[in-house]
C-alpha positions in Angstrom: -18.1 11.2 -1.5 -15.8 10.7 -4.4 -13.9 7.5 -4.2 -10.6 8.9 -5.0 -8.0 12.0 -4.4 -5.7 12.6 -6.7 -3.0 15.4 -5.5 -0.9 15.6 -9.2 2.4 16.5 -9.1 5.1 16.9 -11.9 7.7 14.6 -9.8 8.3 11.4 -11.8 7.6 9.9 -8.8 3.9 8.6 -7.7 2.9 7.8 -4.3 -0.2 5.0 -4.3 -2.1 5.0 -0.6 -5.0 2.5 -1.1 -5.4 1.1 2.7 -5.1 4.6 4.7 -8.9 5.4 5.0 -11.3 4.4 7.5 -14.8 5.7 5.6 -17.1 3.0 5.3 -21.0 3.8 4.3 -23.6 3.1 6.8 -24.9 0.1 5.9 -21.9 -1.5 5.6 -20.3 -0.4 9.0 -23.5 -1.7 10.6 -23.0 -5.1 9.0 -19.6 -5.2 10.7 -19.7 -7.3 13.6 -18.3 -5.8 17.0 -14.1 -7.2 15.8 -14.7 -5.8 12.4 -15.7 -2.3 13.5 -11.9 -2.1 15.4 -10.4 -1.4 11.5 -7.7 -3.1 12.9 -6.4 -3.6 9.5 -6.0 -0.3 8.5 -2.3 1.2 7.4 -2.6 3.6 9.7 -1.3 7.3 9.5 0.3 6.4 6.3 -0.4 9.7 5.1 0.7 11.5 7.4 4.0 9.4 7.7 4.6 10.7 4.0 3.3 13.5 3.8 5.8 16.5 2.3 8.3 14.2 1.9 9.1 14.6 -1.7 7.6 17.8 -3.1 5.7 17.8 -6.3 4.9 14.1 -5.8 1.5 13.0 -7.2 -0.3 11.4 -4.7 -3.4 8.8 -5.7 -5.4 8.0 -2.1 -8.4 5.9 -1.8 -11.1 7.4 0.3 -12.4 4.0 1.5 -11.5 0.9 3.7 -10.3 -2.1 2.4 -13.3 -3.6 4.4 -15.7 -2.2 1.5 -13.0 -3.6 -1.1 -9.2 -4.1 -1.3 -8.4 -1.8 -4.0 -4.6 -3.8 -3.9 -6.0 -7.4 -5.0 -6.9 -8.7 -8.0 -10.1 -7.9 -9.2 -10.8 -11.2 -10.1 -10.4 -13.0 -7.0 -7.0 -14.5 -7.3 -4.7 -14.9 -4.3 -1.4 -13.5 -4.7 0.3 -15.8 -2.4 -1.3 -19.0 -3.6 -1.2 -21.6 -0.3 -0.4 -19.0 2.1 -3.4 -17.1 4.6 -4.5 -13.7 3.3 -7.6 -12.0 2.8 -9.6 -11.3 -0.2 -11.1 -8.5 -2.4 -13.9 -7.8 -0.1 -12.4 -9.4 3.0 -14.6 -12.0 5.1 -12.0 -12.0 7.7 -9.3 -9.7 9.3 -5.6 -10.3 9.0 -5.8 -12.7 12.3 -8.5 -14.9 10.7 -11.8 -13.8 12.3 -14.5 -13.2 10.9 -16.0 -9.3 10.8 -19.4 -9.6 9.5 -22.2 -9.9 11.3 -24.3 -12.9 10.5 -26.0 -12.2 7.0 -24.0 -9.2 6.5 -21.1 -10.3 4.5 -21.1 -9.2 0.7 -22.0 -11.4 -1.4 -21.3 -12.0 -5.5 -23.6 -9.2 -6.4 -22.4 -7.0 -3.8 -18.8 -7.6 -4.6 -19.4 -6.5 -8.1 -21.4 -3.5 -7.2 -18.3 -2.4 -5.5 -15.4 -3.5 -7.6 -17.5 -1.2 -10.2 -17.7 1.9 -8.1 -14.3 2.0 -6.0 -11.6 -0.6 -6.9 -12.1 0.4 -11.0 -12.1 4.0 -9.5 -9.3 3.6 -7.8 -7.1 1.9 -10.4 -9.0 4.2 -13.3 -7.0 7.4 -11.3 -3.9 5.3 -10.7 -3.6 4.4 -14.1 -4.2 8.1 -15.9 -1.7 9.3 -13.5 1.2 6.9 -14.5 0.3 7.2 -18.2 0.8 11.3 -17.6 4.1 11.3 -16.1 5.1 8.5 -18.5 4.5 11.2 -21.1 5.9 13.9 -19.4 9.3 12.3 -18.2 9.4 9.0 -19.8 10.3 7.1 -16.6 8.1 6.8 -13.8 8.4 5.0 -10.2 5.2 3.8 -8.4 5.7 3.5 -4.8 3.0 1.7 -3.5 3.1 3.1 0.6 1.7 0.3 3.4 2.1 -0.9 7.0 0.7 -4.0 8.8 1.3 -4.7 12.5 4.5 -6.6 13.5 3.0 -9.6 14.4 0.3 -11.2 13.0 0.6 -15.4 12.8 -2.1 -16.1 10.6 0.1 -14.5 8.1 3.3 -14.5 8.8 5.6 -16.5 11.6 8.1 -13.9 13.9 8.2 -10.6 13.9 8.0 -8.7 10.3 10.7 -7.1 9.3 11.1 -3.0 9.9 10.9 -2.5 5.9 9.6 -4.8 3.8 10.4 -4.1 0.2 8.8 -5.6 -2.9 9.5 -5.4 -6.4 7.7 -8.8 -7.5 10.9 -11.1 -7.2 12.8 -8.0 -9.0 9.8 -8.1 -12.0 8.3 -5.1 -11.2 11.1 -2.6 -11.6 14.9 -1.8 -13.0 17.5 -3.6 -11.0 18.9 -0.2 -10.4 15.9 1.0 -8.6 16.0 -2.2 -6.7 19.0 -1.8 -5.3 18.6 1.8 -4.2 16.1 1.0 -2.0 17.5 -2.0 -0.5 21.0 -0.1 -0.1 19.3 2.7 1.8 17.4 0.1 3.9 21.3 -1.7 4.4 22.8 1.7 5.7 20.1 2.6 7.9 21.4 0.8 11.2 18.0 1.9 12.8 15.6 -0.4 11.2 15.6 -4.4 10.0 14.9 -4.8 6.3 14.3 -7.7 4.0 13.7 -7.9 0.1 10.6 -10.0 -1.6 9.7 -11.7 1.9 6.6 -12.3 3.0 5.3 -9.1 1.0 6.9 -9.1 -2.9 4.1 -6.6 -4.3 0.2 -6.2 -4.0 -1.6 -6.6 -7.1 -0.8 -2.8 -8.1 3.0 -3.3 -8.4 2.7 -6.7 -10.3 0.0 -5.3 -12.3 1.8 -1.5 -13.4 5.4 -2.8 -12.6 6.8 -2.8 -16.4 9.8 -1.6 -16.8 10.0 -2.0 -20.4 7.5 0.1 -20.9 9.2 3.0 -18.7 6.7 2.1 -14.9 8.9 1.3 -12.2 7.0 0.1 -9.3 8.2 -0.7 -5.3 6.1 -1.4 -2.7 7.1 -0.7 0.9 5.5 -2.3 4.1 6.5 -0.9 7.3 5.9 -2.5 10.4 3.8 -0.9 12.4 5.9 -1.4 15.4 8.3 1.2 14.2 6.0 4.0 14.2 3.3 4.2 16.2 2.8 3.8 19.8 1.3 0.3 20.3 -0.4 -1.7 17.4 -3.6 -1.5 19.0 -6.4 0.4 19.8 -6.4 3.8 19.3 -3.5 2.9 17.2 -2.1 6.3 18.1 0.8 7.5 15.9 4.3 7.9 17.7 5.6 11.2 16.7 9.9 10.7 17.5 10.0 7.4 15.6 7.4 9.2 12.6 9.9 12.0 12.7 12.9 8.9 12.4 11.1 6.9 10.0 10.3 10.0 8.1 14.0 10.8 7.2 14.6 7.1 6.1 11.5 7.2 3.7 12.3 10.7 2.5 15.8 9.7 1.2 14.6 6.5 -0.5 12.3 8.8 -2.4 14.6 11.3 -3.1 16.8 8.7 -4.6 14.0 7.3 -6.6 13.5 10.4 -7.9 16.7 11.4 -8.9 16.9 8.2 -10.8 13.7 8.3 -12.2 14.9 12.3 -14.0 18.8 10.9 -15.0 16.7 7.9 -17.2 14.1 9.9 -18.6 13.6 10.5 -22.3 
C-alpha cells in the first residue's frame, strides 16, 4: 500500500489530510490494546466533509493512522505546545491520556525510526513537491491543513472547543490578509463558534511550510466534531444536514482563499 495519495490540481490552493485514515498493518493493530483499537482519535470523514468543494484543488492524503505515526508533529520529537498534554509522533496514549498498547507492544526508538522513514518522510516528501509545483505555477500558494477532534476532551483542553478553530501560528504562518479572510467568514457565520490561535495555532505542517515570504500561505482548521457528525463516539457516524451546513461554510472559506491566492500571484 503506498503511503500517500496525491489528487493534483492546478488550484493554488492545497488541501493537506494527514489524520483521516484508519489503515493500520497487522502487526501493529494487534499490538493495540482493546481502547487503542476504538481509533477514537481519528478526524473522521474529513474527506468526505471536503470533498468537491473547491474544484481543481490538489489534495495530499495520508493512507495511515496517526497510531502508526503522526505525520503532523515534528519528526524530531518536539512538543508543539511545550507544558501543555498532547501526544507524540508515534502516540503512547490517546487524546484522553490512556494508554493503547498492549503491554510490550508500544514502538520503541527503532520502531519509530523505521516509520518516520517510510510514512511521515513520505508523507511530507508529497506535501512538499506539491507546494513547490504550484509555487511555480502561480507564485502564491495556500496550504490548508483540514482536521477535527471531538468537542470535549480535558486532557487537552478545558470547556467545550470551539466550532472552528483556526490557526495560522500566532499569524506566522500566512499573509495577514489570508488571516483575516478566514476569520471574517468564521465572524459572519452565525451558525458556528470560532476562535483564532487557541488551543490549536498550527500542527507542525503549517509552522513548518507557513512562509509567506517565500509565496506558502498556510491555515489550519480544526472543526469540532460536535458540529458534524452524529455523536463523538462509536461508530462515529457522519451527520449528513449539519456535513451538508458545514460544507457551505468550508466551501466559501476556500473559495476566498482561492481567489486571493490568483489576485497575488506572479
Amino acid at each position: 500500500m503506498e503511503p500517500v495519495t496525491v489528487t493534483s490540481g492546478e488550484s493554488p490552493v492545497l488541501l493537506a489530510m494527514p489524520h483521516t485514515d484508519t489503515w493500520l498493518p497487522k502487526d501493529v493493530f494487534d499490538g493495540l490494546n482493546a481502547r487503542g483499537r476504538l481509533l477514537a482519535d481519528t478526524d473522521w470523514h474529513i474527506d468526505r466533509l471536503y470533498a468537491g468543494l473547491l474544484p481543481g484543488a490538489t489534495v495530499v492524503r495520508a493512507n495511515f493512522h496517526r497510531y502508526l505515526i503522526d505525520a503532523n508533529r515534528d519528526p524530531a520529537g518536539l512538543s508543539l505546545y511545550p507544558g501543555q498534554n498532547t501526544t507524540g509522533l508515534c502516540p503512547l496514549t490517546d487524546f484522553d491520556g490512556e494508554a493503547i498498547w498492549r503491554d510490550g507492544h508500544a514502538p520503541d526508538e527503532a520502531e519509530t525510526e523505521r516509520r518516520r522513514e517510510g510514512f511521515h518522510a513520505a508523507y511530507h516528501a508529497a506535501l512538499g513537491g506539491e507546494l513547490a509545483r504550484l509555487r511555480r505555477l502561480h507564485g502564491q500558494v495556500v496550504l490548508y491543513d483540514c482536521h477535527s477532534i471531538r468537542s470535549e476532551i480535558p486532557f487537552l483542553f478545558d470547556s467545550v472547543l470551539p466550532d472552528l478553530n483556526i490557526g495560522t501560528n500566532d499569524g506566522r504562518a500566512c499573509a495577514h490578509e489570508l488571516e483575516s479572510i478566514v476569520l471574517n467568514i468564521c465572524q459572519k457565520t452565525k451558525a458556528y463558534t470560532h476562535i483564532l490561535n487557541g488551543r490549536f495555532k498550527g500542527g507542525w505542517t503549517t509552522r513548518r511550510y507557513g512562509r509567506s515570504q517565500d509565496g506558502i500561505h498556510a491555515v489550519q482548521m480544526e472543526i469540532a466534531q460536535s458540529a458534524y457528525l452524529k455523536a463523538e463516539e462509536p461508530p462515529f457516524a457522519l451527520d449528513d444536514n449539519a456535513a451538508a451546513n458545514l460544507r457551505a461554510v468550508l466551501g466559501s472559506i476556500l473559495g476566498h482563499l482561492e481567489a486571493w491566492a490568483l489576485e497575488h500571484s506572479a
